[in-house]
Backbone as JSON Lines, residues from 0, in Angstrom:
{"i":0,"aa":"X","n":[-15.9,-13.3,-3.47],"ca":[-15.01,-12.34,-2.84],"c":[-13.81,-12.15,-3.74]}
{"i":1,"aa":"X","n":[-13.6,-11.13,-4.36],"ca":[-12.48,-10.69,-4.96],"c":[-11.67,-10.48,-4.46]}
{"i":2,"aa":"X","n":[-10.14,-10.27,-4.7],"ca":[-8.81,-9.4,-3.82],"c":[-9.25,-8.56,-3.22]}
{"i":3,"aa":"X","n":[-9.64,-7.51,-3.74],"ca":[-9.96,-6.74,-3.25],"c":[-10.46,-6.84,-1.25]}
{"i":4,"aa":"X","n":[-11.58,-7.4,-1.35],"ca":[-12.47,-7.81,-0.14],"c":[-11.0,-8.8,0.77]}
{"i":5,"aa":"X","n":[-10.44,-9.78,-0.46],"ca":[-9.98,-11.22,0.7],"c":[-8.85,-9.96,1.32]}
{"i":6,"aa":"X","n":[-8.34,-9.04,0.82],"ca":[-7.02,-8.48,1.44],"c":[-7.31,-7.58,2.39]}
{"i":7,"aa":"X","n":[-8.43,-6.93,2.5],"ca":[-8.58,-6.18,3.09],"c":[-8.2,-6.15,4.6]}
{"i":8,"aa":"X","n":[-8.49,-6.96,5.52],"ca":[-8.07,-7.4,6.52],"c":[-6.09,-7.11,6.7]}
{"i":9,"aa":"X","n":[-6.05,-7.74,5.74],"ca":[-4.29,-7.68,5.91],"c":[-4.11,-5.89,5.61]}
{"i":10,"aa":"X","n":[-4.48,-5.4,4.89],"ca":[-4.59,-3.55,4.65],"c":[-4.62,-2.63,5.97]}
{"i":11,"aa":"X","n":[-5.91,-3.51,6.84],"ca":[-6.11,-2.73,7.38],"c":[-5.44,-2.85,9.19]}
{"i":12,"aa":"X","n":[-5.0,-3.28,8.95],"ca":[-4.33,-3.61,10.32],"c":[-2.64,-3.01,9.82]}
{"i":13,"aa":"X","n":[-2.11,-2.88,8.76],"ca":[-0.65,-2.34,8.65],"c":[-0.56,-0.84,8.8]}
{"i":14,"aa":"X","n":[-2.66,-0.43,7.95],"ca":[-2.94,0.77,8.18],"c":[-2.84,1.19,10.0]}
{"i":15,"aa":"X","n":[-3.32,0.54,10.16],"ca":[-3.93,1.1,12.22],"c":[-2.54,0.8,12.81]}
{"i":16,"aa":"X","n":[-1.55,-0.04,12.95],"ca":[-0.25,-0.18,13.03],"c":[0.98,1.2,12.7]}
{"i":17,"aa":"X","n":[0.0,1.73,11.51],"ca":[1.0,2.74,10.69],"c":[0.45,4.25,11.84]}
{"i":18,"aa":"X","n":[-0.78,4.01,12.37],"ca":[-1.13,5.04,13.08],"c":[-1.08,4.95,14.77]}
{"i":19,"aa":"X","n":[-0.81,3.76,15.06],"ca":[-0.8,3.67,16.0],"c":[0.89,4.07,16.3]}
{"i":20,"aa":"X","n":[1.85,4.02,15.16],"ca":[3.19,4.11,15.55],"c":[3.23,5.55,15.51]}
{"i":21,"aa":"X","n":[2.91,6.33,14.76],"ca":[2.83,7.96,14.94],"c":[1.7,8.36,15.6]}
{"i":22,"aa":"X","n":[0.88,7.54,16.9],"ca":[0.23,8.32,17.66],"c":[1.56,7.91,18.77]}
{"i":23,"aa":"X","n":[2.23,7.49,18.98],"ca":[3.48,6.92,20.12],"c":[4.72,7.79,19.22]}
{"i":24,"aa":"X","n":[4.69,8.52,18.15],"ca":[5.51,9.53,17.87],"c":[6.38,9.09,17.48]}
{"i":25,"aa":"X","n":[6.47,8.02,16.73],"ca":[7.38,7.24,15.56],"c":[7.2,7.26,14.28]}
{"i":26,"aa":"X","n":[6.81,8.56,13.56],"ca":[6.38,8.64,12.36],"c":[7.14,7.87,11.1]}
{"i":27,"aa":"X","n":[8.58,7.45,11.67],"ca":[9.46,6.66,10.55],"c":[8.78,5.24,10.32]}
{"i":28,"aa":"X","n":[8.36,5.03,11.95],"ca":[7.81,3.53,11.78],"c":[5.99,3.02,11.22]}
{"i":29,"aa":"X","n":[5.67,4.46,11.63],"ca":[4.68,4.84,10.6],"c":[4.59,4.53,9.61]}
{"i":30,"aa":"X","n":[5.27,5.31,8.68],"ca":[5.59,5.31,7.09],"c":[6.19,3.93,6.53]}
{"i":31,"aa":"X","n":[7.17,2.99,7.4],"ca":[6.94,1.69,7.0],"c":[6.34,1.13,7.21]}
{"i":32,"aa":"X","n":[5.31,1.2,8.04],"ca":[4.09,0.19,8.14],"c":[2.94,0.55,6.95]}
{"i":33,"aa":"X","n":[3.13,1.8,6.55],"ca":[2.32,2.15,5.12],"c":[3.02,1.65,3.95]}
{"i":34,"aa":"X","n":[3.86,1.37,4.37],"ca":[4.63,1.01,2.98],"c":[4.55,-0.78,2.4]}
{"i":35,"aa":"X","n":[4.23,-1.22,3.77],"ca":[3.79,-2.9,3.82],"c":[2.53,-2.35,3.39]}
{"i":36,"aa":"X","n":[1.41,-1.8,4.0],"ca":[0.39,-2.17,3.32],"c":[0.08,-1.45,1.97]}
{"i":37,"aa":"X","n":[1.37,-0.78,1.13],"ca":[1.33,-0.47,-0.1],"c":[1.21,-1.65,-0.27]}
{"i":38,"aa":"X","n":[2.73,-2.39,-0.48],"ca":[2.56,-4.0,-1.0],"c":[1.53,-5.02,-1.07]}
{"i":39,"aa":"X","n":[0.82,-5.04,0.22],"ca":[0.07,-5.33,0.21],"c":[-1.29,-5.28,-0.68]}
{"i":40,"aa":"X","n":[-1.66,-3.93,-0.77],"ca":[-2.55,-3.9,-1.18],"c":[-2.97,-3.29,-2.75]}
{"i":41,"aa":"X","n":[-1.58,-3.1,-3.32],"ca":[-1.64,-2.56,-4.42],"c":[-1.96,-2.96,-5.91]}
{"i":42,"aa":"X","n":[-2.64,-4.32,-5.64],"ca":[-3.3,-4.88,-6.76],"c":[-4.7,-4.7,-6.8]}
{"i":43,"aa":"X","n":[-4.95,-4.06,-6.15],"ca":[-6.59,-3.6,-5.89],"c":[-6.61,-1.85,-6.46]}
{"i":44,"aa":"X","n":[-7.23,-1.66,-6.52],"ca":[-7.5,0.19,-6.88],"c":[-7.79,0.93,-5.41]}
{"i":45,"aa":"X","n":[-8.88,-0.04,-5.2],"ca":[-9.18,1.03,-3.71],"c":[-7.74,0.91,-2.47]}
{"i":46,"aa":"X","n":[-7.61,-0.07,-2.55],"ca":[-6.3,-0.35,-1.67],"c":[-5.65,0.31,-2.01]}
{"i":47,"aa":"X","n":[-4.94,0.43,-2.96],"ca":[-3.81,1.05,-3.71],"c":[-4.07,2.57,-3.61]}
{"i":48,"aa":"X","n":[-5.39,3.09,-3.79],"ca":[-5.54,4.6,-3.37],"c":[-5.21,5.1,-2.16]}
{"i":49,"aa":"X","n":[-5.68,4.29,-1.46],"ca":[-6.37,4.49,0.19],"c":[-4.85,4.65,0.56]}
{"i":50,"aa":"X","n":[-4.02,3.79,0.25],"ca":[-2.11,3.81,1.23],"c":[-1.77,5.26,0.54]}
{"i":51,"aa":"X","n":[-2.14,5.57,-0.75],"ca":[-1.12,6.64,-1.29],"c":[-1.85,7.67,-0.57]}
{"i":52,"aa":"X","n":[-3.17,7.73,-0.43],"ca":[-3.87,9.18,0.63],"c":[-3.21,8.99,1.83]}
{"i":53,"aa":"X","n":[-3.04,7.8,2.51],"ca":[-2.3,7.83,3.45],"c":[-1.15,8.46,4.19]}
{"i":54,"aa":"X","n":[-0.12,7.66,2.56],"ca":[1.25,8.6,2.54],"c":[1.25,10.13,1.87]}
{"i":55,"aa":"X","n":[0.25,10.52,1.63],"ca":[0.13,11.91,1.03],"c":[-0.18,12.86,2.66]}
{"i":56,"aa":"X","n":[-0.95,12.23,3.06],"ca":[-1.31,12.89,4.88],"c":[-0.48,12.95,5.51]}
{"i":57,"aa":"X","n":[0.52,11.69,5.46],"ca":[1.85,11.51,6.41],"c":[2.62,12.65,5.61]}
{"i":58,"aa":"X","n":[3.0,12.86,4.1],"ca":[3.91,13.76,4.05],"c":[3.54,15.52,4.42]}
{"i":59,"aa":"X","n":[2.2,15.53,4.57],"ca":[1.6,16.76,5.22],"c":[1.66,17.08,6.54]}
{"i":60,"aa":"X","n":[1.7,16.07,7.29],"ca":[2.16,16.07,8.46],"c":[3.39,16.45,8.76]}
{"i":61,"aa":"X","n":[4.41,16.04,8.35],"ca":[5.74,16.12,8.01],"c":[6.19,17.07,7.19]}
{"i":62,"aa":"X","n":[5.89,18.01,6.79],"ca":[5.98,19.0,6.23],"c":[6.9,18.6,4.63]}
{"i":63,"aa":"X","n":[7.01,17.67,3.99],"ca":[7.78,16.72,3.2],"c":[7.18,17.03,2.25]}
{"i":64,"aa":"X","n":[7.75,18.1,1.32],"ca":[7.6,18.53,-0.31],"c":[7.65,17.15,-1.01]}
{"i":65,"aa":"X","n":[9.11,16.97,-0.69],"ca":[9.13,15.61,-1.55],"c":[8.06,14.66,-1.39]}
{"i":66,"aa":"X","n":[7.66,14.35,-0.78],"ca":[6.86,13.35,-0.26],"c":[5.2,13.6,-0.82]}
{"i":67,"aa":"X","n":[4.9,15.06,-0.5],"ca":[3.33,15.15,-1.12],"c":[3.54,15.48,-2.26]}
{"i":68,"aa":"X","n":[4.32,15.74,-3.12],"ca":[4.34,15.55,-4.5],"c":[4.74,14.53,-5.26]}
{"i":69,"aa":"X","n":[5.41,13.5,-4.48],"ca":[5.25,12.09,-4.88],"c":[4.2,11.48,-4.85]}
{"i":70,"aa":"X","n":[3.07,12.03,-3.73],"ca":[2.15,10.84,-3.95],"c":[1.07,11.51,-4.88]}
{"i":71,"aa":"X","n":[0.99,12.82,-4.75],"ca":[0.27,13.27,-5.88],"c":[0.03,12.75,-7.28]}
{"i":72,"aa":"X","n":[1.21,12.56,-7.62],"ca":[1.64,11.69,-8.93],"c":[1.25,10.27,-8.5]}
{"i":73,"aa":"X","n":[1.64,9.82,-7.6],"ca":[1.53,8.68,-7.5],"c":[0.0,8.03,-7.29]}
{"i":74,"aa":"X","n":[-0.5,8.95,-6.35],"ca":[-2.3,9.08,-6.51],"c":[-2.94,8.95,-7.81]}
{"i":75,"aa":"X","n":[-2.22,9.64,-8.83],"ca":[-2.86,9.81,-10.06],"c":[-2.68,8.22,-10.75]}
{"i":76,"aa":"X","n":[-1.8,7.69,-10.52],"ca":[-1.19,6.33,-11.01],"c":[-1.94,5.2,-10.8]}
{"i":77,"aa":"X","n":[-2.44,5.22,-9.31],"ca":[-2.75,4.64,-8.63],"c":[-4.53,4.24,-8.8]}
{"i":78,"aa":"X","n":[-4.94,5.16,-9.12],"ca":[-6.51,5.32,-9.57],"c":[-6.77,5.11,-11.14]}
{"i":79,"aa":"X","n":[-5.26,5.31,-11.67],"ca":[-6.03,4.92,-12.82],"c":[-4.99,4.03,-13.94]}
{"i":80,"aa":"X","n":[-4.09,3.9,-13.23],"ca":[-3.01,2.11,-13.54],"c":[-3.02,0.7,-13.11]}
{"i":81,"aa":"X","n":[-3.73,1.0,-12.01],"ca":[-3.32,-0.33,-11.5],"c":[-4.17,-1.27,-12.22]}
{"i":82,"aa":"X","n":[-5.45,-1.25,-12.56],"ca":[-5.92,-2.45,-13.29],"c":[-5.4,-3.02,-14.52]}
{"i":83,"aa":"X","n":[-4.05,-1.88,-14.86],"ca":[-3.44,-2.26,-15.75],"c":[-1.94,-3.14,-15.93]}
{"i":84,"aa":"X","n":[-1.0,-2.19,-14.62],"ca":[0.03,-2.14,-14.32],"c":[0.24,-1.78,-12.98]}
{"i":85,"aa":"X","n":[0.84,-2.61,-12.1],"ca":[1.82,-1.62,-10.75],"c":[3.48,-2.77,-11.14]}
{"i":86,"aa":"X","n":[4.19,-1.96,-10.44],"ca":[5.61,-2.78,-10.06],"c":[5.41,-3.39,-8.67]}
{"i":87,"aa":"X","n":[5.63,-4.64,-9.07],"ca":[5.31,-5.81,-8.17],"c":[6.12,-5.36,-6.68]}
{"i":88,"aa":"X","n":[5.73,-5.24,-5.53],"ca":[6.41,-5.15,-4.51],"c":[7.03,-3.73,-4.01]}
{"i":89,"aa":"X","n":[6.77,-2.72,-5.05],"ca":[7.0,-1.61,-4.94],"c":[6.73,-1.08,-3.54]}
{"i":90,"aa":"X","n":[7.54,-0.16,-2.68],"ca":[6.81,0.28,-1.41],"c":[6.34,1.32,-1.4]}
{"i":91,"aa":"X","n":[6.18,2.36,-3.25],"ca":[5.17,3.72,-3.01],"c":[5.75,4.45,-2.48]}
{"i":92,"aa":"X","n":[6.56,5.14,-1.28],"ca":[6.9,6.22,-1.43],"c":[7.71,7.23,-2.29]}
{"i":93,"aa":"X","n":[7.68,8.1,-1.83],"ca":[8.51,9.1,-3.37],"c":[10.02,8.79,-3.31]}
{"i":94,"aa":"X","n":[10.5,8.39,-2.53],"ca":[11.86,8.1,-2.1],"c":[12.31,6.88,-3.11]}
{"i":95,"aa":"X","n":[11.33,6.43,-3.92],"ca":[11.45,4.66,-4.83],"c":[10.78,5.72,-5.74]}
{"i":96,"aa":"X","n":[11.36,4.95,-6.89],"ca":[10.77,5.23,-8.35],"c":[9.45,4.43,-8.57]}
{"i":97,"aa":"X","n":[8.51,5.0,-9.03],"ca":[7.1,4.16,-9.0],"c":[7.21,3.17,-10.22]}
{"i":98,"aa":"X","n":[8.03,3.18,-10.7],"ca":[8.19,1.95,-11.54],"c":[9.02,0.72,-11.8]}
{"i":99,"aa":"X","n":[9.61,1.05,-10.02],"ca":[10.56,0.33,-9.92],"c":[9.92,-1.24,-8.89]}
{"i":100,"aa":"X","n":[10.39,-2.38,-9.85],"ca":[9.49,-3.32,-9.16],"c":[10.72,-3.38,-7.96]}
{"i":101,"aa":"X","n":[10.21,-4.68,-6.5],"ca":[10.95,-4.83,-5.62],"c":[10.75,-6.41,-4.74]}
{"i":102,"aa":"X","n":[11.76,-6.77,-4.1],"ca":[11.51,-7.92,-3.86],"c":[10.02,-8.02,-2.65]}
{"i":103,"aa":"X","n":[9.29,-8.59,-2.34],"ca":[8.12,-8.66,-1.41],"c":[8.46,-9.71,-0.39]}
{"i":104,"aa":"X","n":[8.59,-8.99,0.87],"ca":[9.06,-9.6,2.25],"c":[8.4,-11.34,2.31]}
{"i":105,"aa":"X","n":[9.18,-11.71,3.18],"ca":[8.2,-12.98,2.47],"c":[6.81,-13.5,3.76]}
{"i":106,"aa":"X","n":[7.03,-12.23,4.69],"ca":[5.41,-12.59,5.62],"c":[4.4,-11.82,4.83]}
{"i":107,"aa":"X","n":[4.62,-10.71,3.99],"ca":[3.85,-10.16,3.32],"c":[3.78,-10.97,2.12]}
{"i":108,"aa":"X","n":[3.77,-11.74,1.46],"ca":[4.01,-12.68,0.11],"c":[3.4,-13.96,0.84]}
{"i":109,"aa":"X","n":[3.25,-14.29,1.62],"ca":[2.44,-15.57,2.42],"c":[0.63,-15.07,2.92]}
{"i":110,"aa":"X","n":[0.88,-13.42,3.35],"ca":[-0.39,-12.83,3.48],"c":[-1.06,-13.0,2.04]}
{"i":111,"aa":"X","n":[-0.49,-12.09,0.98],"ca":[-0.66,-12.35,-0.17],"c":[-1.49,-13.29,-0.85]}
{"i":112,"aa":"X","n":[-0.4,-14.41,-0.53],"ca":[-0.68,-15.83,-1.13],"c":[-2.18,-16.4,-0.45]}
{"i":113,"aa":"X","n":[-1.98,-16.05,0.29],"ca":[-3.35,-16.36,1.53],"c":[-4.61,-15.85,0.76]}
{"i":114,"aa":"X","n":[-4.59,-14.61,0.96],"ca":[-6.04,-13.77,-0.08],"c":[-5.99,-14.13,-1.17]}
{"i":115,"aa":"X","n":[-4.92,-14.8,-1.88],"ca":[-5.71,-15.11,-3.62],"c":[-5.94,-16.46,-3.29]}
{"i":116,"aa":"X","n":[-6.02,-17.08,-2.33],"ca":[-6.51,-18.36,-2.32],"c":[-7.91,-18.46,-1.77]}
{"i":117,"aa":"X","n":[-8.2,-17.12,-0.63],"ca":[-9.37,-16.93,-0.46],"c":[-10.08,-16.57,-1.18]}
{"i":118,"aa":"X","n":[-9.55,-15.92,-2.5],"ca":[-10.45,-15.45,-3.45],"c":[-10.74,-16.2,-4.67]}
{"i":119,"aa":"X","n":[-10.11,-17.13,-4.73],"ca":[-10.2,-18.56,-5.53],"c":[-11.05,-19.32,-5.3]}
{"i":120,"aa":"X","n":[-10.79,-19.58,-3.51],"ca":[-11.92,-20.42,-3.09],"c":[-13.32,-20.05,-3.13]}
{"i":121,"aa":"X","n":[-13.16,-18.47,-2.88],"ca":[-14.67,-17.89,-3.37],"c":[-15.07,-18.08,-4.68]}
{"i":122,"aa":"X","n":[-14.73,-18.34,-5.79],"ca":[-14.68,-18.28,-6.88],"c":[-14.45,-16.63,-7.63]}
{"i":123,"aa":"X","n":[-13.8,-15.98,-7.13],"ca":[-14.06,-15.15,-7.72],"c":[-12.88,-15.05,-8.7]}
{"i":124,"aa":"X","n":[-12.56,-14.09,-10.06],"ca":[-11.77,-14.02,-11.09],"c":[-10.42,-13.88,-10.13]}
C-alpha cells in the first residue's frame, strides 16, 4: 500500500465534510475543509488532483474568477509537479501562492504521520 491508498481514508472524509458543509449552506466552511484535505493529500497525484477539481467546482459555484483560475493553474501543477515538488502544507487555494510552503495543523500532521507508517508497514516505497 502506497500513500497514496494509506491516505485515502483521511482525503476522503475532509472531502464529504467539505460537502456536507455547503449542502447546510456554509460554503466558507466548505472550502476549509478542502483545504485540509489539500494538505492532506497533496503528496499523491491523484489526491492532489481530485482537491484542486474540487476547489475548481467550489469556485464555479461561487461564481469566483479568482478562484477558477487559480485552480486551473493550479490543476496544471498538480498533475504534473507533484512527483516532483509541492510546498509542504500549502492549503491550494488561489488566495495562497502555490509555492508558498505552510505550517501543517498538527491533527492533520499526526493523520499524516499515521499513513506513512501504514505505508511502511506495508512495505511499500
Amino acid at each position: 500500500m502506497g500513500f497514496t491508498a494509506s491516505i485515502r481514508a483521511d482525503v476522503n472524509a475532509e472531502l464529504a465534510a467539505a460537502s456536507e458543509a455547503e449542502a447546510k449552506g456554509d460554503p466558507a466552511a466548505g472550502f476549509r475543509y478542502l483545504e485540509r484535505a489539500h494538505v492532506l493529500g497533496q503528496a499523491s497525484t491523484l489526491h492532489h488532483v481530485r482537491v484542486h477539481v474540487r476547489m475548481l467546482l467550489w469556485g464555479l459555484r461561487r461564481r469566483s474568477l479568482r478562484e477558477v483560475l487559480g485552480q486551473l493553474g493550479r490543476l496544471v501543477g498538480a498533475a504534473t509537479k507533484t512527483i516532483v515538488w509541492v510546498p509542504v502544507g500549502n492549503t491550494g487555494g488561489a488566495g495562497v501562492s502555490p509555492f508558498r510552503a505552510m505550517p501543517i495543523p498538527a491533527d492533520l500532521q499526526r493523520r499524516i504521520d499515521a499513513a506513512r507508517r501504514r505505508q511502511k508497514r506495508n512495505g511499500a516505497p
